[in-house]
MDTraj code that builds the backbone (N, CA, C; nanometers):
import mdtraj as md
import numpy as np

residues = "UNK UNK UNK UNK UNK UNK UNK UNK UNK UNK UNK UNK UNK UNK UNK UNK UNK UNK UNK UNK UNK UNK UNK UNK UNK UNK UNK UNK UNK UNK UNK UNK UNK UNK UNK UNK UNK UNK UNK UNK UNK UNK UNK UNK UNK UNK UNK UNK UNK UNK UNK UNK UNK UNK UNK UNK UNK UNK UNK UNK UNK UNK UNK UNK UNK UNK UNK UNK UNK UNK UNK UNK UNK UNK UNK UNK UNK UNK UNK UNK UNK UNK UNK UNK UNK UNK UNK UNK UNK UNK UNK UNK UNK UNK UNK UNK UNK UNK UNK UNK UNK UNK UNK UNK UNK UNK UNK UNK UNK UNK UNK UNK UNK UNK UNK UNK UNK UNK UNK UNK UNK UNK UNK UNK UNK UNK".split()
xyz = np.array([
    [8.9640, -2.5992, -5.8869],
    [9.0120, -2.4629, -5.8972],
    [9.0037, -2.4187, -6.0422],
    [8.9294, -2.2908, -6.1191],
    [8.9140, -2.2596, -6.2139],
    [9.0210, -2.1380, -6.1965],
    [9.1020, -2.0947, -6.3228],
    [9.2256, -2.0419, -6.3348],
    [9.1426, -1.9324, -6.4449],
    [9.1658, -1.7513, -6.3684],
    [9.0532, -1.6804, -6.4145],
    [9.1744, -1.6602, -6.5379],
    [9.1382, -1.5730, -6.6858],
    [9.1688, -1.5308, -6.7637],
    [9.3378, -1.4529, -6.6853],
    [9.2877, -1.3504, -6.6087],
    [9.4042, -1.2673, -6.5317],
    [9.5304, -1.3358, -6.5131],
    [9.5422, -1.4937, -6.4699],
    [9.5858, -1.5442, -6.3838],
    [9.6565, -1.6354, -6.5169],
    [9.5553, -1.6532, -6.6322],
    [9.6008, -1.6979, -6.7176],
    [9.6940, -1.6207, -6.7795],
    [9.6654, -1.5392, -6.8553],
    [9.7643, -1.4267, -6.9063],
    [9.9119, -1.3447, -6.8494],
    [9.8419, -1.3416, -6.6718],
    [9.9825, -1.3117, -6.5986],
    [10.1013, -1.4271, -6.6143],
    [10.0986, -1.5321, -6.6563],
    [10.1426, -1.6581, -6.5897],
    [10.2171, -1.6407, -6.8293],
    [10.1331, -1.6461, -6.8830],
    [10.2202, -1.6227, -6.9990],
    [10.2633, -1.5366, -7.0359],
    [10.2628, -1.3891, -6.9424],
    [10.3206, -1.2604, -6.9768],
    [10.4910, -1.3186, -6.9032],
    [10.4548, -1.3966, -6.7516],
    [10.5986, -1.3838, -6.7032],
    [10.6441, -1.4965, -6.7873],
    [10.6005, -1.5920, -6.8257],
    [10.6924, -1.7156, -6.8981],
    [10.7845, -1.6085, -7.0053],
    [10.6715, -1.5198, -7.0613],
    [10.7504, -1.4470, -7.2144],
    [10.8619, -1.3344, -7.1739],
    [10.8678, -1.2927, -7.0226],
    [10.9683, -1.2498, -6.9636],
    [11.0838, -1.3120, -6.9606],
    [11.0278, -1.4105, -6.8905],
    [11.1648, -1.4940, -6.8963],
    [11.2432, -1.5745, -7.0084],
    [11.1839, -1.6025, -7.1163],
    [11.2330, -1.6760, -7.2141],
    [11.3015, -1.5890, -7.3060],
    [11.2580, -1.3955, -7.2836],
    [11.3146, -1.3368, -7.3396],
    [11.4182, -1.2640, -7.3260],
    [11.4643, -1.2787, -7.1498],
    [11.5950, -1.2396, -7.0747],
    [11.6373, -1.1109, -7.0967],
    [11.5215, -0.9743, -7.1229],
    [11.6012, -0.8602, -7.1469],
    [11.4125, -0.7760, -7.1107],
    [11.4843, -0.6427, -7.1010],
    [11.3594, -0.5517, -7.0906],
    [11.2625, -0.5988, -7.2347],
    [11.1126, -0.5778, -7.1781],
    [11.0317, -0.6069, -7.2690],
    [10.9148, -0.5296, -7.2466],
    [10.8429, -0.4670, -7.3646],
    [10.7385, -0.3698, -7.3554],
    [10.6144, -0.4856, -7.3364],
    [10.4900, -0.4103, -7.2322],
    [10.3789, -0.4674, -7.2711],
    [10.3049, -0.4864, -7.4371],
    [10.3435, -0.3699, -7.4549],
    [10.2860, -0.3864, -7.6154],
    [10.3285, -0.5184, -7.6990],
    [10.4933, -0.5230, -7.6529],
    [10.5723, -0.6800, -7.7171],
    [10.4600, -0.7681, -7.7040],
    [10.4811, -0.8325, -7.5285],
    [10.4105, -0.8947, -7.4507],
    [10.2907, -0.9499, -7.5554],
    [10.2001, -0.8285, -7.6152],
    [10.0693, -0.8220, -7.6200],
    [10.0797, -0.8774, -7.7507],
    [10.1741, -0.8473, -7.8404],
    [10.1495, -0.9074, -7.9502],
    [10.1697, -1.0381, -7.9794],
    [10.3417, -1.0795, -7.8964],
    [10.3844, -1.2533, -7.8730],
    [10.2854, -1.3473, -7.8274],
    [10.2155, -1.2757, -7.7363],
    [10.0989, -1.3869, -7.6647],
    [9.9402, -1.3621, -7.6898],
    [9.9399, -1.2647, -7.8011],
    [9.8265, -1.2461, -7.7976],
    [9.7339, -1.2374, -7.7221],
    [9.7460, -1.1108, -7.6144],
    [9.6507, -1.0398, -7.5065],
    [9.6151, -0.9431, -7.5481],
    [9.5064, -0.8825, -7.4977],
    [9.4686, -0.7798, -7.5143],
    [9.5785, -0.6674, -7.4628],
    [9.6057, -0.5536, -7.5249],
    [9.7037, -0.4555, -7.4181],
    [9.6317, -0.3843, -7.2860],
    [9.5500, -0.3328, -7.2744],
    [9.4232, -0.3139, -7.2092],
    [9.4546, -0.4047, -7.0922],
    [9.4180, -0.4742, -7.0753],
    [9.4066, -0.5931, -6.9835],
    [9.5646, -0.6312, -6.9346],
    [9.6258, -0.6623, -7.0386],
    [9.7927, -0.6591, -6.9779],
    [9.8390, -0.5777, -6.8890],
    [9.8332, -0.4347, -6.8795],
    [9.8317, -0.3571, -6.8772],
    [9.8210, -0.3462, -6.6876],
    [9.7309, -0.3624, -6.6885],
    [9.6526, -0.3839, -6.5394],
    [9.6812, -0.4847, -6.4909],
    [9.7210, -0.6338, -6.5603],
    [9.7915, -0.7365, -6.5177],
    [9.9410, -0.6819, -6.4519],
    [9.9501, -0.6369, -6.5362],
    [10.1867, -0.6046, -6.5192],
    [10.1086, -0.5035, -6.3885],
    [10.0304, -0.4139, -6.3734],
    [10.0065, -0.3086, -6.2862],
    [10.0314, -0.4241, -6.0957],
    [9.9639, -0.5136, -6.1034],
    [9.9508, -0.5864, -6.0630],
    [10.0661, -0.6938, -5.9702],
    [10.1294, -0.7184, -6.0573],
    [10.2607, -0.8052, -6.0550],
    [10.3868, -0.7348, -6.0203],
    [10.3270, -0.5788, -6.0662],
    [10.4644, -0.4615, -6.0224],
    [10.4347, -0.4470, -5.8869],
    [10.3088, -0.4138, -5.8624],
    [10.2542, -0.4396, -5.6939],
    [10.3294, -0.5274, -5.6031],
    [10.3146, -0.6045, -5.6507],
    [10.3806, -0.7453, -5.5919],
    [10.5044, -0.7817, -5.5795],
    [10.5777, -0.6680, -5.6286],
    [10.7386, -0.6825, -5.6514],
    [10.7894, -0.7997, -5.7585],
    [10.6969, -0.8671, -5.8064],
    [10.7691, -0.9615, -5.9069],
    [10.8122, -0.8957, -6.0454],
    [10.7549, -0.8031, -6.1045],
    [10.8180, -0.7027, -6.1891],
    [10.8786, -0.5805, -6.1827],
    [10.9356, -0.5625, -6.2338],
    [10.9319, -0.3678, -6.2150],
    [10.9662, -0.3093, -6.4027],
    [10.9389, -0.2231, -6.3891],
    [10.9284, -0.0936, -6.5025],
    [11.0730, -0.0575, -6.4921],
    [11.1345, -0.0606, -6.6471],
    [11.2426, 0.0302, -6.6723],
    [11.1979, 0.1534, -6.7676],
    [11.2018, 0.2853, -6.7664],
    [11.2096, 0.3573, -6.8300],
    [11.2819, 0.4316, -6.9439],
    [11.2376, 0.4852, -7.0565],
    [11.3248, 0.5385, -7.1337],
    [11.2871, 0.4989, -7.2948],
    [11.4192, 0.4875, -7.3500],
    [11.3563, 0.4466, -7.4788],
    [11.3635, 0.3143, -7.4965],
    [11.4570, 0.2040, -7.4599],
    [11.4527, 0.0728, -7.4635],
    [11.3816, 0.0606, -7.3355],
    [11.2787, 0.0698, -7.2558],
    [11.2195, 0.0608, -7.1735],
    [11.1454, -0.0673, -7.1766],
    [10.9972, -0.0947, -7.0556],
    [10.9315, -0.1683, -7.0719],
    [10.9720, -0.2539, -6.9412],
    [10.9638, -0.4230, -6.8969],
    [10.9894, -0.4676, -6.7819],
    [11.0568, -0.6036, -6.7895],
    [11.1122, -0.5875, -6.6488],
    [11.1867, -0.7160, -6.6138],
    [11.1432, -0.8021, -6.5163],
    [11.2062, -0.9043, -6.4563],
    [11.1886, -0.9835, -6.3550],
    [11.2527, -0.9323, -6.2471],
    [11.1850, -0.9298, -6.0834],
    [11.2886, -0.8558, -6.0435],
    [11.3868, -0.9518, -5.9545],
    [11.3818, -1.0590, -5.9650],
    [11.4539, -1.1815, -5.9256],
    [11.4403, -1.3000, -6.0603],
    [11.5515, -1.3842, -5.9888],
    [11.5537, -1.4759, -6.1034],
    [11.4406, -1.5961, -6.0634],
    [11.4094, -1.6579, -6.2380],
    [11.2861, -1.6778, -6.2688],
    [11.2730, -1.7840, -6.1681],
    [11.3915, -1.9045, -6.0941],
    [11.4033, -1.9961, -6.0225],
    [11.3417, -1.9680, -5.9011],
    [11.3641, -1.8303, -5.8675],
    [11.2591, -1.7656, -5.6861],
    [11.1433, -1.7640, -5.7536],
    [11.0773, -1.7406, -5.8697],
    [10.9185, -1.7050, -5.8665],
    [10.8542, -1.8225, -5.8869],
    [10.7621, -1.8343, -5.7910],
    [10.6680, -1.9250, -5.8055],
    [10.5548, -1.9409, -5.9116],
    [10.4903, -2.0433, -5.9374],
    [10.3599, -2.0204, -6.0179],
    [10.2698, -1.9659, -5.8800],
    [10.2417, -1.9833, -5.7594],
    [10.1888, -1.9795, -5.6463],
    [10.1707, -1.8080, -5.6351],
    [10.3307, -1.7605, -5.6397],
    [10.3745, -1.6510, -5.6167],
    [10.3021, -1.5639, -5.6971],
    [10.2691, -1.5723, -5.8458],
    [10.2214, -1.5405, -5.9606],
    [10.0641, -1.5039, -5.9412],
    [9.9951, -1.6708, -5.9245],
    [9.8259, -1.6656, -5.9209],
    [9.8032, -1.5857, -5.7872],
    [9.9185, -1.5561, -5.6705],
    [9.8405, -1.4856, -5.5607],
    [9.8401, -1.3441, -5.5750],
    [9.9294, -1.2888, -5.6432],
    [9.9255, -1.1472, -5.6835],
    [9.8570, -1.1359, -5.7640],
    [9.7862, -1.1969, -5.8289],
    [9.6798, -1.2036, -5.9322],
    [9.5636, -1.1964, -5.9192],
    [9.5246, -1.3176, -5.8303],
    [9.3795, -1.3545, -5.7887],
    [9.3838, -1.2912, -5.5757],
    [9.4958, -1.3144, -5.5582],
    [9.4522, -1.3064, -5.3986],
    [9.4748, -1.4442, -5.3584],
    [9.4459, -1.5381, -5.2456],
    [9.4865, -1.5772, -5.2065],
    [9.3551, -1.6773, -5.1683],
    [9.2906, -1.6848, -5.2784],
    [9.1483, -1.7830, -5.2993],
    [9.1770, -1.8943, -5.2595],
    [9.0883, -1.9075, -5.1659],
    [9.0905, -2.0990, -5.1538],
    [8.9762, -2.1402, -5.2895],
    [9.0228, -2.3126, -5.2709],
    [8.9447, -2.3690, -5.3696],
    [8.7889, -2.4112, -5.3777],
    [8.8401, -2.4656, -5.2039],
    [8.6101, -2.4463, -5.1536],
    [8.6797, -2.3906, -4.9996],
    [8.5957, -2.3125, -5.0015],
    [8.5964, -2.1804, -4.8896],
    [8.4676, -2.2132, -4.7805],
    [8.4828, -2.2973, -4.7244],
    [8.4047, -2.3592, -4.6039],
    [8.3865, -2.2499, -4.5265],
    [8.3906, -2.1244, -4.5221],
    [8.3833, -2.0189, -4.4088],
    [8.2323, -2.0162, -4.4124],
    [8.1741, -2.0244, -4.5365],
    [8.0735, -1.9515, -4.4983],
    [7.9701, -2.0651, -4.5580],
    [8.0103, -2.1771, -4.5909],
    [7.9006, -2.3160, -4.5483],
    [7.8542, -2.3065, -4.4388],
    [7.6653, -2.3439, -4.4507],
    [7.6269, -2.3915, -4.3596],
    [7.6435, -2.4852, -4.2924],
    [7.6764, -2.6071, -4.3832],
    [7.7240, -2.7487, -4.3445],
    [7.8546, -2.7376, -4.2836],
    [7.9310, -2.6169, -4.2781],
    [8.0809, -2.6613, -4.2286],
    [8.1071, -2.7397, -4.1034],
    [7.9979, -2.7471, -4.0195],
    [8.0284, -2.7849, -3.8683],
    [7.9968, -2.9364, -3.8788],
    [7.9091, -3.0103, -4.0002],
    [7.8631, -3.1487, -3.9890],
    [7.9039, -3.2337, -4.0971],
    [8.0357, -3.1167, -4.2055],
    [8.0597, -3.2048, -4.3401],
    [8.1862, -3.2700, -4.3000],
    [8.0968, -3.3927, -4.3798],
    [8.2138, -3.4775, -4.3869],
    [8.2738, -3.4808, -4.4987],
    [8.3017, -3.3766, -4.5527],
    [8.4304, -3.3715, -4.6911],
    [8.5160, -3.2982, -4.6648],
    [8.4820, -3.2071, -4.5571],
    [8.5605, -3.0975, -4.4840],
    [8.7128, -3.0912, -4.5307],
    [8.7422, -3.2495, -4.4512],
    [8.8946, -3.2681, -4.4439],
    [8.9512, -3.3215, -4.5829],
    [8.8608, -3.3388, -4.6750],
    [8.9146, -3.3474, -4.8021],
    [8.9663, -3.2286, -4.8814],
    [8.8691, -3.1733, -4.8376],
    [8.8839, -3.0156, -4.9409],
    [9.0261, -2.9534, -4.9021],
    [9.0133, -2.9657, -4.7169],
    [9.1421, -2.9256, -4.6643],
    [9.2957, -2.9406, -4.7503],
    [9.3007, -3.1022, -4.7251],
    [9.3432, -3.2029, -4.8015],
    [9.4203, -3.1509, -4.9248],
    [9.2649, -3.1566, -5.0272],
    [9.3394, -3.0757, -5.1833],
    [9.3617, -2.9491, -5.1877],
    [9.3209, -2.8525, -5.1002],
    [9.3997, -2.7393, -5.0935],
    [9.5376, -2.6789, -5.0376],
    [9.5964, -2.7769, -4.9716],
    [9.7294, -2.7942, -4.9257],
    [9.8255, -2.8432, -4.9899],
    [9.7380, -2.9385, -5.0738],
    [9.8342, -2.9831, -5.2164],
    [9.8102, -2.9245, -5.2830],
    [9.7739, -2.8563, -5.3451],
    [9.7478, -2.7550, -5.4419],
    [9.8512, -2.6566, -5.4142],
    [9.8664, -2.5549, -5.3493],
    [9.8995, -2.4558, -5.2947],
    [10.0353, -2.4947, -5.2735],
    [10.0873, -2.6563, -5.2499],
    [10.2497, -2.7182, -5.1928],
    [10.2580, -2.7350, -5.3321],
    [10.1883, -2.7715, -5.4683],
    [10.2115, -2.7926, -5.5603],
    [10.2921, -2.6177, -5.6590],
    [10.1625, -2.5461, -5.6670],
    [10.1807, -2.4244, -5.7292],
    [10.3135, -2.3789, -5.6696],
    [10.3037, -2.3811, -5.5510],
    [10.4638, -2.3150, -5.5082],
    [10.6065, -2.4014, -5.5203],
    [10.5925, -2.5028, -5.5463],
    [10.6915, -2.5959, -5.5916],
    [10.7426, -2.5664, -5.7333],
    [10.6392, -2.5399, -5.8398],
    [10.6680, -2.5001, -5.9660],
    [10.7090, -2.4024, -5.9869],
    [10.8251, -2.3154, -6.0095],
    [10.8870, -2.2217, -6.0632],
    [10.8715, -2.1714, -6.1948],
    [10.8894, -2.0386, -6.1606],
    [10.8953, -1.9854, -6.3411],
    [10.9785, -2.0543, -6.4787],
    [11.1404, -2.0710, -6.3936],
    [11.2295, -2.1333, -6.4950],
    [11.2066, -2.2682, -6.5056],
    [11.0963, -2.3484, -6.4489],
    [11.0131, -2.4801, -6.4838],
    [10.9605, -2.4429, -6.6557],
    [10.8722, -2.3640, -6.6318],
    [10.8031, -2.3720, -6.7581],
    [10.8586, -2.3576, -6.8861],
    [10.9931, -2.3195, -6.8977],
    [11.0291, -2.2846, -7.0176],
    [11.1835, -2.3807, -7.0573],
    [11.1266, -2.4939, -6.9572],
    [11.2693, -2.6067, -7.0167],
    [11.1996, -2.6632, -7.0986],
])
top = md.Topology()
chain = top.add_chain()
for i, resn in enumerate(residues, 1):
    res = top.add_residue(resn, chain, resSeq=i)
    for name in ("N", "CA", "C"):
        top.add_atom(name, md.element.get_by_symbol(name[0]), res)
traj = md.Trajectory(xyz[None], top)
């Protein structure tokens, strides 16, 4: 599984959410972790989709978590991000009906996926 840029950056925008426990501007975001704002931007667009953020307005504005960091998954994170990619996508192998790795791939994508969702946000920042 290759972990796109998006998925990268979403995943250290929410760590810097959470470690910072109060409304936070993308612009912050952009400078602490060094992202592009541009791209952040459309990330948080993203993650607000998904209900894992939301937008406060005003003058101390900018965003929060909208649960605590212990409910969000890393899982929760890369799927609002990327979608809901498998790692090898046998749908549309020719070989799918005669491979015999089939049940491997199965295999590491079930751990994968039992893994990512096991890891929590408030994991990453003990």
């Amino acid at each position: 599984m290759k972990i796109s840029k998006r998925a990268e950056y979403g995943l250290m925008a929410m760590v810097c959410l959470t470690k910072n426990k109060k409304t936070i501007s993308i612009r912050e975001i952009s400078n602490i972790e060094v992202i592009p704002y541009e791209f952040l931007a459309k990330i948080f667009a993203k993650l607000e989709s998904a209900k894992l953020v939301k937008a406060k307005h005003g003058a101390n504005g900018g965003y929060v978590l909208t649960k605590a960091s212990n409910k969000i998954s890393v899982n929760d994170i890369i799927s609002a991000l990327e979608g809901n990619k498998k790692t090898v996508d046998c749908v549309c192998c020719q070989r799918k009906t005669k491979c015999l790795a089939k049940d491997v791939w199965a295999k590491l994508e079930k751990s994968l996926n039992k893994t990512l969702e096991q890891v929590k946000l408030s994991d990453l920042i003990k």
